[in-house]
PDB file of N, H, CA, C and O in Angstrom:
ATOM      1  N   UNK A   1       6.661 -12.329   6.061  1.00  0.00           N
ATOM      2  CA  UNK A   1       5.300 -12.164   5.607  1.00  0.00           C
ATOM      3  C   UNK A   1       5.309 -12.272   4.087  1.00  0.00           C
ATOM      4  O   UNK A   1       6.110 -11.610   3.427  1.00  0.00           O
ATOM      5  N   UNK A   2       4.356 -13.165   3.477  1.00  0.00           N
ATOM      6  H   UNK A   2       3.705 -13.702   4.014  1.00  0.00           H
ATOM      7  CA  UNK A   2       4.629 -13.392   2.106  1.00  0.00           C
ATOM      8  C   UNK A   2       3.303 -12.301   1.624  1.00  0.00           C
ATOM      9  O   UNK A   2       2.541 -11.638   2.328  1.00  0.00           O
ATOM     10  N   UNK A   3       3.398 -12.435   0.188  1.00  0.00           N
ATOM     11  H   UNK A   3       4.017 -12.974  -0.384  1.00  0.00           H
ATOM     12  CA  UNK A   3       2.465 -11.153  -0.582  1.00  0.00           C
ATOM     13  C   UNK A   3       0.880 -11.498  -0.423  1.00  0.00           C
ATOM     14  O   UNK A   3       0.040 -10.607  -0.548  1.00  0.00           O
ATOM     15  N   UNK A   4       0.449 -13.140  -0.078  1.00  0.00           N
ATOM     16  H   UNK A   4       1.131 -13.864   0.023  1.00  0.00           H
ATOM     17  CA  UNK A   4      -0.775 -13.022  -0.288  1.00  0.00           C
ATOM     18  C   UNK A   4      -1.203 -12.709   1.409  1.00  0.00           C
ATOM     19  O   UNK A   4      -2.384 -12.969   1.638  1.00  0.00           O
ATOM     20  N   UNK A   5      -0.663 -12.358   2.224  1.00  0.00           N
ATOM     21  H   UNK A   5       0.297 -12.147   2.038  1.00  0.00           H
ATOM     22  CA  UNK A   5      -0.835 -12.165   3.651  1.00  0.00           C
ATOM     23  C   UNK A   5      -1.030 -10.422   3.302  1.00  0.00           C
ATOM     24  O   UNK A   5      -2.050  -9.854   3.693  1.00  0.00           O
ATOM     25  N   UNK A   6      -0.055  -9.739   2.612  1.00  0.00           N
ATOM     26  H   UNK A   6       0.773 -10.201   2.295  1.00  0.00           H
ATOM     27  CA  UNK A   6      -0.361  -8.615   2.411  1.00  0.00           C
ATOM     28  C   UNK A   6      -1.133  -7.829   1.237  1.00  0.00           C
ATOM     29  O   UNK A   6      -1.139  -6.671   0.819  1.00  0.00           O
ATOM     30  N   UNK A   7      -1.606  -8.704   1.001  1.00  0.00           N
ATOM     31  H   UNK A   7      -1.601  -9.645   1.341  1.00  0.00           H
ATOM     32  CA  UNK A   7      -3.160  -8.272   0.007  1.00  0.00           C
ATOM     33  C   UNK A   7      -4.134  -8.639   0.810  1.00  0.00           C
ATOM     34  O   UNK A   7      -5.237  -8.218   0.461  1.00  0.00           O
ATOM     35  N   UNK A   8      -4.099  -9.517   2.121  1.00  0.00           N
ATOM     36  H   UNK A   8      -3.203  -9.859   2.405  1.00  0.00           H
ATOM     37  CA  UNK A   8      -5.295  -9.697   2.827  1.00  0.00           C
ATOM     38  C   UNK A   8      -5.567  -8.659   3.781  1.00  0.00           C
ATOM     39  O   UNK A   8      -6.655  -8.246   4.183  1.00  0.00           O
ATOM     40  N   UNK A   9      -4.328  -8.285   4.095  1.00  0.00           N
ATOM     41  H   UNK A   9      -3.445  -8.620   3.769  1.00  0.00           H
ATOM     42  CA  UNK A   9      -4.125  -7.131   4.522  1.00  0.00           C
ATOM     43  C   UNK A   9      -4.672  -5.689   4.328  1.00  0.00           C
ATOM     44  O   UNK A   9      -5.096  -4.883   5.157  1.00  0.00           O
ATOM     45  N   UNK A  10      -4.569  -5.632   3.343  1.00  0.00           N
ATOM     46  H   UNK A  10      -4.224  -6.287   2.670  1.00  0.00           H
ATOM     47  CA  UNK A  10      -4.816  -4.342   2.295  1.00  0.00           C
ATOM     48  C   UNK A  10      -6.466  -4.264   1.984  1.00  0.00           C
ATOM     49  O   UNK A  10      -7.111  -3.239   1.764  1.00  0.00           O
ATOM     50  N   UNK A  11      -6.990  -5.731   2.033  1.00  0.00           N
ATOM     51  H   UNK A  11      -6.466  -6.563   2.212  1.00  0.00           H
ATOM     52  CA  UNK A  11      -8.405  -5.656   1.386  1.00  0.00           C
ATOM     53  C   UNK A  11      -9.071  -5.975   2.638  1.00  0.00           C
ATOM     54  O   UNK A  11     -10.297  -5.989   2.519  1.00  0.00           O
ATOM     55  N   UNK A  12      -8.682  -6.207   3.674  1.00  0.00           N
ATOM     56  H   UNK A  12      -7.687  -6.196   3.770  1.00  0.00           H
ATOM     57  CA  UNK A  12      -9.366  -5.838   4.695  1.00  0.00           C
ATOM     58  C   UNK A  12      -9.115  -4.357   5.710  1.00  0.00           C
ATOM     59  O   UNK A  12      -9.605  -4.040   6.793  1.00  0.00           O
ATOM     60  N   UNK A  13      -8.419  -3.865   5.072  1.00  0.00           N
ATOM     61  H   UNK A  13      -8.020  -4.122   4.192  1.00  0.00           H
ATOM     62  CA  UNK A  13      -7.653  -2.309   5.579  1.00  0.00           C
ATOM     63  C   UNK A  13      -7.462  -2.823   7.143  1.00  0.00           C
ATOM     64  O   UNK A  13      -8.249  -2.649   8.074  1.00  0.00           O
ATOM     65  N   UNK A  14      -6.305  -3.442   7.156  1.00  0.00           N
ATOM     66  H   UNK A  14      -5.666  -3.583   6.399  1.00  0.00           H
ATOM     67  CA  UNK A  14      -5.926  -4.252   8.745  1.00  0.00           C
ATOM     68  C   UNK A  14      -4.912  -3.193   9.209  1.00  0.00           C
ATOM     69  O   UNK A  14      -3.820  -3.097   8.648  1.00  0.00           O
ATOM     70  N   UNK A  15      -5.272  -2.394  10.239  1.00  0.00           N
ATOM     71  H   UNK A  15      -6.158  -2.472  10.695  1.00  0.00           H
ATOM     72  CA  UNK A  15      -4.524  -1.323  10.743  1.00  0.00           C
ATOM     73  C   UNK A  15      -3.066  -1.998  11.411  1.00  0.00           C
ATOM     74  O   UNK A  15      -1.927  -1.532  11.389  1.00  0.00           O
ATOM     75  N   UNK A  16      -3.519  -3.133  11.941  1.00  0.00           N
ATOM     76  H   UNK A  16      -4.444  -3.512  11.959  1.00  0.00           H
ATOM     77  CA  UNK A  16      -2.119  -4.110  12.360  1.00  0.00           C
ATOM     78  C   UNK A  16      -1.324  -4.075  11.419  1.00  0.00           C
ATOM     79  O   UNK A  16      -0.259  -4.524  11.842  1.00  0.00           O
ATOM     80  N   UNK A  17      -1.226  -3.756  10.231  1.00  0.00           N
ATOM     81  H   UNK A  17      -2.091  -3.391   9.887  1.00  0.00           H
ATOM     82  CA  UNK A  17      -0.427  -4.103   8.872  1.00  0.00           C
ATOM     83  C   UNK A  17       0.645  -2.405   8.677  1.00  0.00           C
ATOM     84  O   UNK A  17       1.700  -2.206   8.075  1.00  0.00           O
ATOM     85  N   UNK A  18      -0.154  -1.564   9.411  1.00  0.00           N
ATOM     86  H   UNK A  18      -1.011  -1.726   9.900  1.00  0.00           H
ATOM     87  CA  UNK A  18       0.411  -0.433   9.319  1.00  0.00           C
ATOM     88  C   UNK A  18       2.054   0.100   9.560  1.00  0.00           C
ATOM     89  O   UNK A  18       2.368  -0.200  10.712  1.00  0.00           O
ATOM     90  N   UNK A  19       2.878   0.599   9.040  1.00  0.00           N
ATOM     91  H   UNK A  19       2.624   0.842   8.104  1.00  0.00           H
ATOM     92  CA  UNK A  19       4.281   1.082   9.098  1.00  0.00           C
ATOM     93  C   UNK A  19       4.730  -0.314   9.168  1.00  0.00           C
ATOM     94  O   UNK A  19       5.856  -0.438   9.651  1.00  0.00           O
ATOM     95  N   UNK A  20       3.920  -1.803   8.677  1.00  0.00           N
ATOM     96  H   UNK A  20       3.005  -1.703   8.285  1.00  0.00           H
ATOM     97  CA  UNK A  20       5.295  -3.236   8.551  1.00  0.00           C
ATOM     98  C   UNK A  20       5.544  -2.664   7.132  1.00  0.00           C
ATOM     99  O   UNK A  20       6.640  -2.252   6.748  1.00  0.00           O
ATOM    100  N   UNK A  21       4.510  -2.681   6.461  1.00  0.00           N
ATOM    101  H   UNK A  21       3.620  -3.015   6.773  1.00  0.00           H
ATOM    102  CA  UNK A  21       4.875  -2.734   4.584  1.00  0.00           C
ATOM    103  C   UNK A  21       3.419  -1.499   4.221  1.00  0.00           C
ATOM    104  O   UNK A  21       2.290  -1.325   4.678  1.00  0.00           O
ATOM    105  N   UNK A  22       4.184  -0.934   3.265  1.00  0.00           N
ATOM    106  H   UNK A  22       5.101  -1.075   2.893  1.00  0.00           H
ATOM    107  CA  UNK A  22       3.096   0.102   2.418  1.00  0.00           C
ATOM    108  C   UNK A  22       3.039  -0.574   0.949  1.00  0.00           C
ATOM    109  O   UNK A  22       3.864  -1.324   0.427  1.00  0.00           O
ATOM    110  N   UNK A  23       1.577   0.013   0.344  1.00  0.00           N
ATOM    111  H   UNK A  23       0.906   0.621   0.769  1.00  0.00           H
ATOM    112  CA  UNK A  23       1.806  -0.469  -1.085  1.00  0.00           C
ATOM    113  C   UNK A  23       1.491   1.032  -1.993  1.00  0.00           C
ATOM    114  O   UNK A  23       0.710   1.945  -1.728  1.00  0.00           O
ATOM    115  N   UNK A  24       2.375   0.869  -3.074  1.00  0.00           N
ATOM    116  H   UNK A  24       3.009   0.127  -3.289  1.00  0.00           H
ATOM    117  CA  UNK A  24       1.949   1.660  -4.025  1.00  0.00           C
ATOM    118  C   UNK A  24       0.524   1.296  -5.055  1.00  0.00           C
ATOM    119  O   UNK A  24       0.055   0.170  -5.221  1.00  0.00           O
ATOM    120  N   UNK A  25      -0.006   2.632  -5.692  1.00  0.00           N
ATOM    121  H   UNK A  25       0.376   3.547  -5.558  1.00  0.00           H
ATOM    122  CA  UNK A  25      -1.371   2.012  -6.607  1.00  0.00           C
ATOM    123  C   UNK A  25      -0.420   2.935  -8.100  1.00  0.00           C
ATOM    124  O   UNK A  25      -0.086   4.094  -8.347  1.00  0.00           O
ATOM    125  N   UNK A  26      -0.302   1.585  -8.770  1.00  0.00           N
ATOM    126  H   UNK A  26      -0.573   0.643  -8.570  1.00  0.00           H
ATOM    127  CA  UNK A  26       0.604   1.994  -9.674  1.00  0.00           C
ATOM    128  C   UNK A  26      -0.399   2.734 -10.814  1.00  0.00           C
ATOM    129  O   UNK A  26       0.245   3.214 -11.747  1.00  0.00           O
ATOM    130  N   UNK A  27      -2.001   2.928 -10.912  1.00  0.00           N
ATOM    131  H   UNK A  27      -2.524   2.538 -10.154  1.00  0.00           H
ATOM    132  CA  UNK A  27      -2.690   3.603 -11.854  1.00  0.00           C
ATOM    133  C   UNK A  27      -2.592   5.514 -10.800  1.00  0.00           C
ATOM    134  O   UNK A  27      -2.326   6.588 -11.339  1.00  0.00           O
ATOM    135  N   UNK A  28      -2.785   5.382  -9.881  1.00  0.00           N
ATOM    136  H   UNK A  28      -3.001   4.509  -9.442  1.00  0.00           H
ATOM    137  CA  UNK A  28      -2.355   6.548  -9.174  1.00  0.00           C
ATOM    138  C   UNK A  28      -1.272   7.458  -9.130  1.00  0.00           C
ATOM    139  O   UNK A  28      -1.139   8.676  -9.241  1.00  0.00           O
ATOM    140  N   UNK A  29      -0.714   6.711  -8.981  1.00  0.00           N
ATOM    141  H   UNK A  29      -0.823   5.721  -8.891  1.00  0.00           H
ATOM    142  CA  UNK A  29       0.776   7.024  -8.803  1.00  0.00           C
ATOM    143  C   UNK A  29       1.169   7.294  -6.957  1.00  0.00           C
ATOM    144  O   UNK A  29       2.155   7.965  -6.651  1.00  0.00           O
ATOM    145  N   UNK A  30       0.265   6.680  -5.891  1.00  0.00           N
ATOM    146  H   UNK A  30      -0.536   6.135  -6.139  1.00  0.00           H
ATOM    147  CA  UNK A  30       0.610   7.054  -4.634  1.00  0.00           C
ATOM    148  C   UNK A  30       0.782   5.756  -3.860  1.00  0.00           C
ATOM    149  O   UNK A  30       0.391   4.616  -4.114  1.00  0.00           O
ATOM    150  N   UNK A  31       1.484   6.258  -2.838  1.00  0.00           N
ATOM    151  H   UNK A  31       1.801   7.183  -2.632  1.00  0.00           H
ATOM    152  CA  UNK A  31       1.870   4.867  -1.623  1.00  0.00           C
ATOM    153  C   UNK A  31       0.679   5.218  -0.542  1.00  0.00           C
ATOM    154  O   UNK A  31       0.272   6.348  -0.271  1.00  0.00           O
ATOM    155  N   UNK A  32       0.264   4.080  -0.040  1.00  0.00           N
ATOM    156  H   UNK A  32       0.596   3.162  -0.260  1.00  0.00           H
ATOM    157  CA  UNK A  32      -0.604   4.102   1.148  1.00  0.00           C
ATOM    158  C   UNK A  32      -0.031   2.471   2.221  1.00  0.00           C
ATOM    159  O   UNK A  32       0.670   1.500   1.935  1.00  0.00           O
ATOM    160  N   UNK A  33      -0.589   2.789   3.163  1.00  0.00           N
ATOM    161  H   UNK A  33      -1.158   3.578   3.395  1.00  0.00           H
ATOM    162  CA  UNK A  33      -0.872   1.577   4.475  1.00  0.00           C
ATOM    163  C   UNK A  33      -1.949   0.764   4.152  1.00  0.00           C
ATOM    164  O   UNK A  33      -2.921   1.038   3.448  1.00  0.00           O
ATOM    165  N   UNK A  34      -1.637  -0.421   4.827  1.00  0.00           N
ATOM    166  H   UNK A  34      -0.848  -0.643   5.399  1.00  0.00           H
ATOM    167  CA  UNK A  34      -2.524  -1.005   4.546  1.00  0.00           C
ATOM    168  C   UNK A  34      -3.990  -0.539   4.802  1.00  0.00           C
ATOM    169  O   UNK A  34      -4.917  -0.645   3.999  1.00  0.00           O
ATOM    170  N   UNK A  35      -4.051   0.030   6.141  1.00  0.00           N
ATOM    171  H   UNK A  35      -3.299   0.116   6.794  1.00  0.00           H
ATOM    172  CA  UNK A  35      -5.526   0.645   6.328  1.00  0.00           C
ATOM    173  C   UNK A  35      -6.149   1.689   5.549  1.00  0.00           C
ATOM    174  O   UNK A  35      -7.196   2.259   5.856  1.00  0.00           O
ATOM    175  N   UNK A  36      -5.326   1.943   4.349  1.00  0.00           N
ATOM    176  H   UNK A  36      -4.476   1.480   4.100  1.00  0.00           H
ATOM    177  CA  UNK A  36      -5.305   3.399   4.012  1.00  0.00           C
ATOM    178  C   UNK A  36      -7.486   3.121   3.341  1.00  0.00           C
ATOM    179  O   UNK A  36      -8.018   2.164   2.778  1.00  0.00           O
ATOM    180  N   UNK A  37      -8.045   4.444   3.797  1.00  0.00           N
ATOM    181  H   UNK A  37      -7.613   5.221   4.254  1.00  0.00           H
ATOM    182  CA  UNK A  37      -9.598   4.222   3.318  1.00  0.00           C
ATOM    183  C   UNK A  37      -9.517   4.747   2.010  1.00  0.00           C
ATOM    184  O   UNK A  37     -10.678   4.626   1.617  1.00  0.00           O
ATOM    185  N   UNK A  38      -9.003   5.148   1.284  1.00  0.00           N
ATOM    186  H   UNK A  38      -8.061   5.246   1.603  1.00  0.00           H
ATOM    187  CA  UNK A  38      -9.318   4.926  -0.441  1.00  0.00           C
ATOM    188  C   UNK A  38      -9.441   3.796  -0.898  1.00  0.00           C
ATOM    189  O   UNK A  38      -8.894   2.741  -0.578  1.00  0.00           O
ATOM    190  N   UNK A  39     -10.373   4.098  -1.868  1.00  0.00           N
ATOM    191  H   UNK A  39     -10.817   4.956  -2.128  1.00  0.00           H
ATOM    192  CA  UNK A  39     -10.849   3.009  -2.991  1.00  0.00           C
ATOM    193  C   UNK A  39      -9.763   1.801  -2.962  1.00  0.00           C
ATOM    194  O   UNK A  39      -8.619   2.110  -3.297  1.00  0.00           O
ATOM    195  N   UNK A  40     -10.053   0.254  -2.538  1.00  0.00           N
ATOM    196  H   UNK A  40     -10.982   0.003  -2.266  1.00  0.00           H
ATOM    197  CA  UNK A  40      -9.092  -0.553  -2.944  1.00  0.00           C
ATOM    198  C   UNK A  40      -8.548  -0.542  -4.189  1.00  0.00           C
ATOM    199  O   UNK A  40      -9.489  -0.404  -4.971  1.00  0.00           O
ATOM    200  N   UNK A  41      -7.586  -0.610  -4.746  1.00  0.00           N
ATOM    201  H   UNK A  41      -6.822  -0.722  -4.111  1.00  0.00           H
ATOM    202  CA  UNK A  41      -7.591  -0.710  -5.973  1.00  0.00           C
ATOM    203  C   UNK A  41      -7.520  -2.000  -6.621  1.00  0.00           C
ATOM    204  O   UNK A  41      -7.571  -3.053  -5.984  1.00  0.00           O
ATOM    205  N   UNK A  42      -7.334  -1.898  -8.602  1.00  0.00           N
ATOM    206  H   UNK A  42      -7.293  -1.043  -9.120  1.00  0.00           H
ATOM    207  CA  UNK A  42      -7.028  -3.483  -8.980  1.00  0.00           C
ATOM    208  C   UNK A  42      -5.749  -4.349  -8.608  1.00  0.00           C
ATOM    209  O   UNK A  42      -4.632  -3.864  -8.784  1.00  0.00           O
ATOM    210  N   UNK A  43      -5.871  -5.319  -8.219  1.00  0.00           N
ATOM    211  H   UNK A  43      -6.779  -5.713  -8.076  1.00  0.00           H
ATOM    212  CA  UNK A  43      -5.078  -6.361  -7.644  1.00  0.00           C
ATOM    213  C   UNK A  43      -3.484  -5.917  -8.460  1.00  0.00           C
ATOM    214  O   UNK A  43      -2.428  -5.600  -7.913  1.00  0.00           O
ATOM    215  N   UNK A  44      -3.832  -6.053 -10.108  1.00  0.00           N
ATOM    216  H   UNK A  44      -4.690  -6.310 -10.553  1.00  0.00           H
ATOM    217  CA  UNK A  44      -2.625  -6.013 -11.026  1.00  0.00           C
ATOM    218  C   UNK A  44      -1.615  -4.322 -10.654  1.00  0.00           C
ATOM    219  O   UNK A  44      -0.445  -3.996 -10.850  1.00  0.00           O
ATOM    220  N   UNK A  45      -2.886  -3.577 -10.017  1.00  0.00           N
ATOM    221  H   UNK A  45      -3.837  -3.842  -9.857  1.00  0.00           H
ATOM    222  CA  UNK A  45      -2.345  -2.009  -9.817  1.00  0.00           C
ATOM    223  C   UNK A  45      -1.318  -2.074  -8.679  1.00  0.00           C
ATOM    224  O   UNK A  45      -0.523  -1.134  -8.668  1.00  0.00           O
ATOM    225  N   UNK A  46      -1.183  -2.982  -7.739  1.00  0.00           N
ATOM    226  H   UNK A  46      -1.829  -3.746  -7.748  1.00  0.00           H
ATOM    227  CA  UNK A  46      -0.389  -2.939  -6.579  1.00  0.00           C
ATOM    228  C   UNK A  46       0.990  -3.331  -6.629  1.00  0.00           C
ATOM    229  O   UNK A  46       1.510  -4.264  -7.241  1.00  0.00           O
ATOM    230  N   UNK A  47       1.363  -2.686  -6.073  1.00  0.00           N
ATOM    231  H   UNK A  47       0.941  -1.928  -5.576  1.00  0.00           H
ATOM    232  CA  UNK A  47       3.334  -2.221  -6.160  1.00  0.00           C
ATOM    233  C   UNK A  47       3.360  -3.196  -4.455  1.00  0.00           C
ATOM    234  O   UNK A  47       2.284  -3.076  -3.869  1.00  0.00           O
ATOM    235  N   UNK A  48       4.293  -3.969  -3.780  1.00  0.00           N
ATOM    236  H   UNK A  48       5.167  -4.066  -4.256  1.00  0.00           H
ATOM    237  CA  UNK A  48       4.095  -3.930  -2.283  1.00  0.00           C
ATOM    238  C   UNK A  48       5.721  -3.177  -2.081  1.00  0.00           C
ATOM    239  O   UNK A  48       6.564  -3.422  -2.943  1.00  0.00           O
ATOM    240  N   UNK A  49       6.048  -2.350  -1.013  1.00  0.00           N
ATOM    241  H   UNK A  49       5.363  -2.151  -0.312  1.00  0.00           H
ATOM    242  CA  UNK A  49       7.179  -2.554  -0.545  1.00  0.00           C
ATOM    243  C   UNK A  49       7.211  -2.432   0.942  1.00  0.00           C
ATOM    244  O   UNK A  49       6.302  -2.233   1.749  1.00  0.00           O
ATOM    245  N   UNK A  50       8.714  -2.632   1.119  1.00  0.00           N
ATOM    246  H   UNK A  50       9.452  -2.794   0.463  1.00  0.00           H
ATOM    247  CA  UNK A  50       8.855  -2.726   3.071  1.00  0.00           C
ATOM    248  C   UNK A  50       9.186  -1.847   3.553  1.00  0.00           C
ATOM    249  O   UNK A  50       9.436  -2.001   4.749  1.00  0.00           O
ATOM    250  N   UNK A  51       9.392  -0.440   2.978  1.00  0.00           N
ATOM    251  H   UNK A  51       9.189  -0.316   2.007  1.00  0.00           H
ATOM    252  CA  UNK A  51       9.506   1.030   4.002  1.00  0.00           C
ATOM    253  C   UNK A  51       8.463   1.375   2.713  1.00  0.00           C
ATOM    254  O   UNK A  51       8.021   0.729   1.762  1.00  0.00           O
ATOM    255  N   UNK A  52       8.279   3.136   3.357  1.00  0.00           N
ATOM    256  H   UNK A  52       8.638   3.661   4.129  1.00  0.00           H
ATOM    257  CA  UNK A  52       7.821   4.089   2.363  1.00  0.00           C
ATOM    258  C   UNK A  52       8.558   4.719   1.692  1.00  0.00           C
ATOM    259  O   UNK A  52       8.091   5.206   0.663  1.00  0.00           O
ATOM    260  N   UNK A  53      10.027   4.950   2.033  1.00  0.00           N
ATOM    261  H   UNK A  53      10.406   4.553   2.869  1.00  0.00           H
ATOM    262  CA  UNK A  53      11.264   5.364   1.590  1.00  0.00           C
ATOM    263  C   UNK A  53      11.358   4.595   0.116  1.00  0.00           C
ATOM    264  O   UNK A  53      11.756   5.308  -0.804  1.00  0.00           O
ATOM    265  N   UNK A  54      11.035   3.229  -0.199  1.00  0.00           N
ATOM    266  H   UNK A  54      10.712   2.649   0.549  1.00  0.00           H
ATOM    267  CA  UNK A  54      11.520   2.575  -1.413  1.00  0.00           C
ATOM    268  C   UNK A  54      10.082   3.097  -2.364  1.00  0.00           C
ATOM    269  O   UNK A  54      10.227   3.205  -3.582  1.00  0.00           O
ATOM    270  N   UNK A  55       8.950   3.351  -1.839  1.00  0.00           N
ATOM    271  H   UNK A  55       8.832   3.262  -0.850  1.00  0.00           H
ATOM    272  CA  UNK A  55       8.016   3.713  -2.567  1.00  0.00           C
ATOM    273  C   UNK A  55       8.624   4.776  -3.041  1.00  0.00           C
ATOM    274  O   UNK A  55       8.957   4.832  -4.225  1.00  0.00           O
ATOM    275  N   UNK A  56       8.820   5.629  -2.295  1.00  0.00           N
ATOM    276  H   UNK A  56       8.549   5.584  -1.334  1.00  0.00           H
ATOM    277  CA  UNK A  56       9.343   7.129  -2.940  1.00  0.00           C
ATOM    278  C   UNK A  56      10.255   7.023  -3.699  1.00  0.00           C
ATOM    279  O   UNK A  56      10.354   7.816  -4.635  1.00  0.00           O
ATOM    280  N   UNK A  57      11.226   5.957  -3.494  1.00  0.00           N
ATOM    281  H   UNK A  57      11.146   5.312  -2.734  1.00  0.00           H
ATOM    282  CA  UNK A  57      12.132   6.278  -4.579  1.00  0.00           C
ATOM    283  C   UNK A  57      11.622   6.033  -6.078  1.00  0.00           C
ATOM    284  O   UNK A  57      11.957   6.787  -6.992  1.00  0.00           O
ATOM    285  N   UNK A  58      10.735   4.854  -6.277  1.00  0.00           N
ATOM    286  H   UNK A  58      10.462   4.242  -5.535  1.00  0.00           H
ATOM    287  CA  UNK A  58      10.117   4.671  -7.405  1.00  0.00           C
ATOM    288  C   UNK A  58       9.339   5.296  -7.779  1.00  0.00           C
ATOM    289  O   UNK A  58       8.677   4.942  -8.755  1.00  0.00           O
ATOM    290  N   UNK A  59       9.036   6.923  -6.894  1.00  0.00           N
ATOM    291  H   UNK A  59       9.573   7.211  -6.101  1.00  0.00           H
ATOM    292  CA  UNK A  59       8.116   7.781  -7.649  1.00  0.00           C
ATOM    293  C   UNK A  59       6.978   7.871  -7.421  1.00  0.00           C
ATOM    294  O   UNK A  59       6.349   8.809  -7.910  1.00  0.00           O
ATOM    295  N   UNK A  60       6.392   6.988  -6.660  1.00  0.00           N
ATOM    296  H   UNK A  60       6.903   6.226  -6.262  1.00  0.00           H
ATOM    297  CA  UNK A  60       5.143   6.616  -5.720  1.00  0.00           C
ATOM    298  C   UNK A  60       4.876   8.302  -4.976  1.00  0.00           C
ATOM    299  O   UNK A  60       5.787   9.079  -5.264  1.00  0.00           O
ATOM    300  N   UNK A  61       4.339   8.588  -4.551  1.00  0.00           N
ATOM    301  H   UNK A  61       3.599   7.957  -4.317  1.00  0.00           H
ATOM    302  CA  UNK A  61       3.975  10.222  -3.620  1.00  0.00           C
ATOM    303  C   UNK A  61       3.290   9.795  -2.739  1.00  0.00           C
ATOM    304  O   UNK A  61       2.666   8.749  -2.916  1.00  0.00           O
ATOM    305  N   UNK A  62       3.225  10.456  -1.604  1.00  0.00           N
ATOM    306  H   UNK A  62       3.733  11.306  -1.461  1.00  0.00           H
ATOM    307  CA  UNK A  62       2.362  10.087  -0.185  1.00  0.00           C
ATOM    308  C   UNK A  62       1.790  10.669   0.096  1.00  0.00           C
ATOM    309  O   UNK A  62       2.167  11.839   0.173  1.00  0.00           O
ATOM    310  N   UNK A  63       0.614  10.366   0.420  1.00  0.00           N
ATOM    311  H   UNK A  63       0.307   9.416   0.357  1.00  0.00           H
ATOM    312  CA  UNK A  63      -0.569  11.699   0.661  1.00  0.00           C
ATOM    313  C   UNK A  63      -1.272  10.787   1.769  1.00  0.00           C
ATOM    314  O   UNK A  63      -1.316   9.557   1.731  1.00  0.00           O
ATOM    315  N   UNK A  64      -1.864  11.681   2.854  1.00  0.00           N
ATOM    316  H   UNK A  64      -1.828  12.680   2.885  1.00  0.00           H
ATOM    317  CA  UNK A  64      -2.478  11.253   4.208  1.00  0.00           C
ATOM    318  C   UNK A  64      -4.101  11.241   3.663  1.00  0.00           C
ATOM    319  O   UNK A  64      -4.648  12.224   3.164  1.00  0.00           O
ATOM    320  N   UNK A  65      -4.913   9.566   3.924  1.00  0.00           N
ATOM    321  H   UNK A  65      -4.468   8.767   4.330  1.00  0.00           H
ATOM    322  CA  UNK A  65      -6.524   9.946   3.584  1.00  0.00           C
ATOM    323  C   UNK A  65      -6.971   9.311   4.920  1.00  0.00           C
ATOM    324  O   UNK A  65      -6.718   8.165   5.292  1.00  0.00           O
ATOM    325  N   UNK A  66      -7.379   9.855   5.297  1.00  0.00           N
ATOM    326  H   UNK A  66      -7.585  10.786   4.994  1.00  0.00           H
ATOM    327  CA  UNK A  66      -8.225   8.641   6.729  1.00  0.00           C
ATOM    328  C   UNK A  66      -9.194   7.687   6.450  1.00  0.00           C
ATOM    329  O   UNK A  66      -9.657   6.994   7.356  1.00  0.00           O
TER     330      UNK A  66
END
């Protein structure tokens, strides 16, 4: 899956996209799913990675929003 599949992802909050790849919002500082319902953020703000484990390591935090 290349990155612009997972920004289509993200800006359509595609629950199918869920536990493949999370993204961080690097003005936040948190990791979400693609479906995650907070505010999309700016395009330049997005971190992508392929577990949530690598988010965390970069400091990213996880918080549950429905």
């Amino acid at each position: 899956m290349d990155e612009k599949e997972k920004i289509q992802a993200i800006l359509n909050r595609d629950s199918q996209y869920d536990g493949v790849f999370w993204y961080g919002v690097k003005s936040t500082g948190i990791v979400c799913k693609p479906s995650c319902s907070a505010k999309i953020p700016l395009l330049k703000n997005i971190e992508l990675f392929d577990n949530v484990e690598d988010a965390l390591k970069n400091l990213f935090k996880l918080i549950y929003i429905r």
